[in-house]
KEDOSE-616618 format. One record per residue (C-alpha): residue number from 1; residue in three letters; x, y, z. Coordinates in pm, 1 decimal, padded with zeros to 6 digits. Layout:
REM residues N
<r><k>NUM</k><r>ALA</r><c1>X</c1><c2>Y</c2><c3>Z</c3></r>
...
END
This chain:
REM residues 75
<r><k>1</k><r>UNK</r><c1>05316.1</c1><c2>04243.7</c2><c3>-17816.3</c3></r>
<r><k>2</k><r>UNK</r><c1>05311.2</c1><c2>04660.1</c2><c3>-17883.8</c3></r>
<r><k>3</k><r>UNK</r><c1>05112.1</c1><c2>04665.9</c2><c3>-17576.4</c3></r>
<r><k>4</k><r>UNK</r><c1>05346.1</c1><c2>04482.6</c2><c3>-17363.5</c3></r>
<r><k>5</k><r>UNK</r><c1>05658.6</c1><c2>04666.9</c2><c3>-17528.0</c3></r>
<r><k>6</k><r>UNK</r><c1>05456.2</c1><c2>05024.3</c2><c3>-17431.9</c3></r>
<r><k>7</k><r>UNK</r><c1>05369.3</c1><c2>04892.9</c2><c3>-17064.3</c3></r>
<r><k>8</k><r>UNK</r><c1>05772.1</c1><c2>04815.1</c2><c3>-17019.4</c3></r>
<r><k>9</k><r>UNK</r><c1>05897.4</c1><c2>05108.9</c2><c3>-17163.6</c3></r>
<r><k>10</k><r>UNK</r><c1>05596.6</c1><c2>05336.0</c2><c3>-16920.1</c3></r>
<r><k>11</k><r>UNK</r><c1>05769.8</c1><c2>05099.1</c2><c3>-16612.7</c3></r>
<r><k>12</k><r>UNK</r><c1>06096.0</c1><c2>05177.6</c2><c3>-16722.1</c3></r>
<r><k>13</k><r>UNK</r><c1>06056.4</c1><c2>05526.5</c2><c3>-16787.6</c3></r>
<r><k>14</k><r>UNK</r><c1>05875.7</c1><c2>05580.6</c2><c3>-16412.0</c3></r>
<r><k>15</k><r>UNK</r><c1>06157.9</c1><c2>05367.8</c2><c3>-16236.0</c3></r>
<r><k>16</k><r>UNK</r><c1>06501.5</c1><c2>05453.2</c2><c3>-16455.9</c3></r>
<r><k>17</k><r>UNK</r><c1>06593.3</c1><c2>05769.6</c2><c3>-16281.9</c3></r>
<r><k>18</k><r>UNK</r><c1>06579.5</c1><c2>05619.4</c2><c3>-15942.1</c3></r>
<r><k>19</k><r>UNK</r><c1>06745.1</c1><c2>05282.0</c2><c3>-16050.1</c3></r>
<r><k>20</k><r>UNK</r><c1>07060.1</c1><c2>05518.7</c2><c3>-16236.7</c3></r>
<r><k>21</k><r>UNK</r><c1>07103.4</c1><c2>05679.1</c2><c3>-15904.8</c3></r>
<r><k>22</k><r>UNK</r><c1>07293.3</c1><c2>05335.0</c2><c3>-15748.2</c3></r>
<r><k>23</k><r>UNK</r><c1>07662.7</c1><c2>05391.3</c2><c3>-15816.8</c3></r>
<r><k>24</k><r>UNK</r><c1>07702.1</c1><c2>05034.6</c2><c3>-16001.5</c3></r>
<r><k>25</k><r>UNK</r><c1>07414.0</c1><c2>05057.8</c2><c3>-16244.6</c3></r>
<r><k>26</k><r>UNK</r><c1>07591.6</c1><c2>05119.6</c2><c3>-16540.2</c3></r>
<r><k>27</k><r>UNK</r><c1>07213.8</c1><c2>05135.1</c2><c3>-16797.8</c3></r>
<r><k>28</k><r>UNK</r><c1>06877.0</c1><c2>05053.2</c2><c3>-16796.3</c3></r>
<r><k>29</k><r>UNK</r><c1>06711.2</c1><c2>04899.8</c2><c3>-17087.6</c3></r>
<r><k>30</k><r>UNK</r><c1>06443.5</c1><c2>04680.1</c2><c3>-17279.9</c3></r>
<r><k>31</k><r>UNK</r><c1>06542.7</c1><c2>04361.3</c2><c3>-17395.3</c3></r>
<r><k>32</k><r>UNK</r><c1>06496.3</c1><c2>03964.1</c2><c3>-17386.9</c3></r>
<r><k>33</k><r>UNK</r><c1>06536.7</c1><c2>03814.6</c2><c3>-17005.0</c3></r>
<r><k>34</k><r>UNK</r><c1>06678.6</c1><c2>03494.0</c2><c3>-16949.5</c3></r>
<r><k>35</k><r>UNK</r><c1>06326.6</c1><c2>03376.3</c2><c3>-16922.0</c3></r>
<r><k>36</k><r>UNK</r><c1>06247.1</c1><c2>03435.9</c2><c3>-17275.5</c3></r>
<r><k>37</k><r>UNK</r><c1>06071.2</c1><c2>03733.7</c2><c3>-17154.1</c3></r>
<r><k>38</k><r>UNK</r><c1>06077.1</c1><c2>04099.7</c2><c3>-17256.5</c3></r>
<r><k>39</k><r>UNK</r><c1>06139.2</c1><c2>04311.2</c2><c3>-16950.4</c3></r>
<r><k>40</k><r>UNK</r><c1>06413.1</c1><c2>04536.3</c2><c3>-16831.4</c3></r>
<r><k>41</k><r>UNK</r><c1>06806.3</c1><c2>04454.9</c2><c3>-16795.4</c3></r>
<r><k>42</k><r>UNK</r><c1>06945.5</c1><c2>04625.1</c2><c3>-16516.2</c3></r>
<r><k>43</k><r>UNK</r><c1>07278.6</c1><c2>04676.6</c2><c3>-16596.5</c3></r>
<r><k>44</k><r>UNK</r><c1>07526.0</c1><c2>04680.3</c2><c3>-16333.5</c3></r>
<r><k>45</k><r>UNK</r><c1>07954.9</c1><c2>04719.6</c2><c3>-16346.5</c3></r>
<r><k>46</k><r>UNK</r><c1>07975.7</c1><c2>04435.0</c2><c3>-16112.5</c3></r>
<r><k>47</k><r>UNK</r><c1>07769.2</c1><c2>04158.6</c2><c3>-15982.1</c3></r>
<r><k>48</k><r>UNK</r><c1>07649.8</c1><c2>04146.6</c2><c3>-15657.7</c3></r>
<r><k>49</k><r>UNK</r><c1>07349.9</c1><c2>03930.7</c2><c3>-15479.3</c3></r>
<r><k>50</k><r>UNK</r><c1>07324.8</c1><c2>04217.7</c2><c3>-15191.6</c3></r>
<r><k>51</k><r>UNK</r><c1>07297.7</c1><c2>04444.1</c2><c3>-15489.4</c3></r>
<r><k>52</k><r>UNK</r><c1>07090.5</c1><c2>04217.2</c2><c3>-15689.9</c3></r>
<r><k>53</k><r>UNK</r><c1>06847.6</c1><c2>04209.4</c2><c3>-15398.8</c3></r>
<r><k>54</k><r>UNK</r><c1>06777.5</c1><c2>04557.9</c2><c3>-15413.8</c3></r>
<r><k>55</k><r>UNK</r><c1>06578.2</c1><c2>04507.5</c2><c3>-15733.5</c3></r>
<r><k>56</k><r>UNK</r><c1>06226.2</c1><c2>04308.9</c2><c3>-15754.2</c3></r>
<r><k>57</k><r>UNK</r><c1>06243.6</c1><c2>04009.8</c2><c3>-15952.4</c3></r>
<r><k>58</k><r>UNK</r><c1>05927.2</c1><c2>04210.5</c2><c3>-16096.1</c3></r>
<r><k>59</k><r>UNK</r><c1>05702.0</c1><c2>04545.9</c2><c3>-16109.8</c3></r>
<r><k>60</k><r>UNK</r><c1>05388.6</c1><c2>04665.1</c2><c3>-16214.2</c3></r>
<r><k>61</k><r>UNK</r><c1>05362.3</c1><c2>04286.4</c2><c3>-16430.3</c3></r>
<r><k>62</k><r>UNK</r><c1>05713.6</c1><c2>04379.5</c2><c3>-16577.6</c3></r>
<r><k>63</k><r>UNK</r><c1>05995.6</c1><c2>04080.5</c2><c3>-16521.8</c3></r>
<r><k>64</k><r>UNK</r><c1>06323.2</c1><c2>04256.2</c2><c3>-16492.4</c3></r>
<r><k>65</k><r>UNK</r><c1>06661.9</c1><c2>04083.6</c2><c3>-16471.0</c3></r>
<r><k>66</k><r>UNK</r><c1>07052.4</c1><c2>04263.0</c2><c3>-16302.5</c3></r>
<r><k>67</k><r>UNK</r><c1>07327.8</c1><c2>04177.4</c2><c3>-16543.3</c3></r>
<r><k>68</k><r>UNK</r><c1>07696.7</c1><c2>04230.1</c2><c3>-16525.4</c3></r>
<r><k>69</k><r>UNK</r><c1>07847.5</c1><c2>04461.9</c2><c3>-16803.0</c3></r>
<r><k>70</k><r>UNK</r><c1>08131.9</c1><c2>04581.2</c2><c3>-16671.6</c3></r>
<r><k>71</k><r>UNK</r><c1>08165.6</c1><c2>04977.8</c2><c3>-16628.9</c3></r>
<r><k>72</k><r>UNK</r><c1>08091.3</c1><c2>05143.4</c2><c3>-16921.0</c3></r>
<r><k>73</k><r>UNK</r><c1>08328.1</c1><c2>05462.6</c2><c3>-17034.1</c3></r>
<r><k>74</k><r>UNK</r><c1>08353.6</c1><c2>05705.6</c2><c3>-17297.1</c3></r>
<r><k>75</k><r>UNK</r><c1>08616.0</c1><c2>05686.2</c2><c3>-17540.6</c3></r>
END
């Protein structure tokens, strides 16, 4: 499993800055998919398939997953 954790967080550090860039993505992080898989959630302010689509449903063997969280502010 520390093998797979260090593979996601090398995939997640290579692709984050890009993926931050799109306006709605609100974070990037490591956590347990829908799937029951580790991967990345993609988190966005507002759901969107055309947005959605813009992400792979995988990369370099990691499963990643777009989720709604709202936008996120500082208080």
């Amino acid at each position: 499993m520390q093998d797979q954790l260090t593979k996601i967080r090398k995939v997640k550090e290579k692709h984050e800055s890009q993926w931050m860039a799109i306006s709605q993505v609100q974070a990037v992080g490591i956590g347990i998919l829908k799937n029951g898989e580790t991967g990345i959630l993609i988190s966005v302010d507002q759901f969107d398939a055309n947005l959605a689509s813009r992400f792979p449903l995988e990369i370099e063997g990691v499963f990643l997953e777009v989720v709604e969280s709202g936008t996120f502010r500082v208080l």
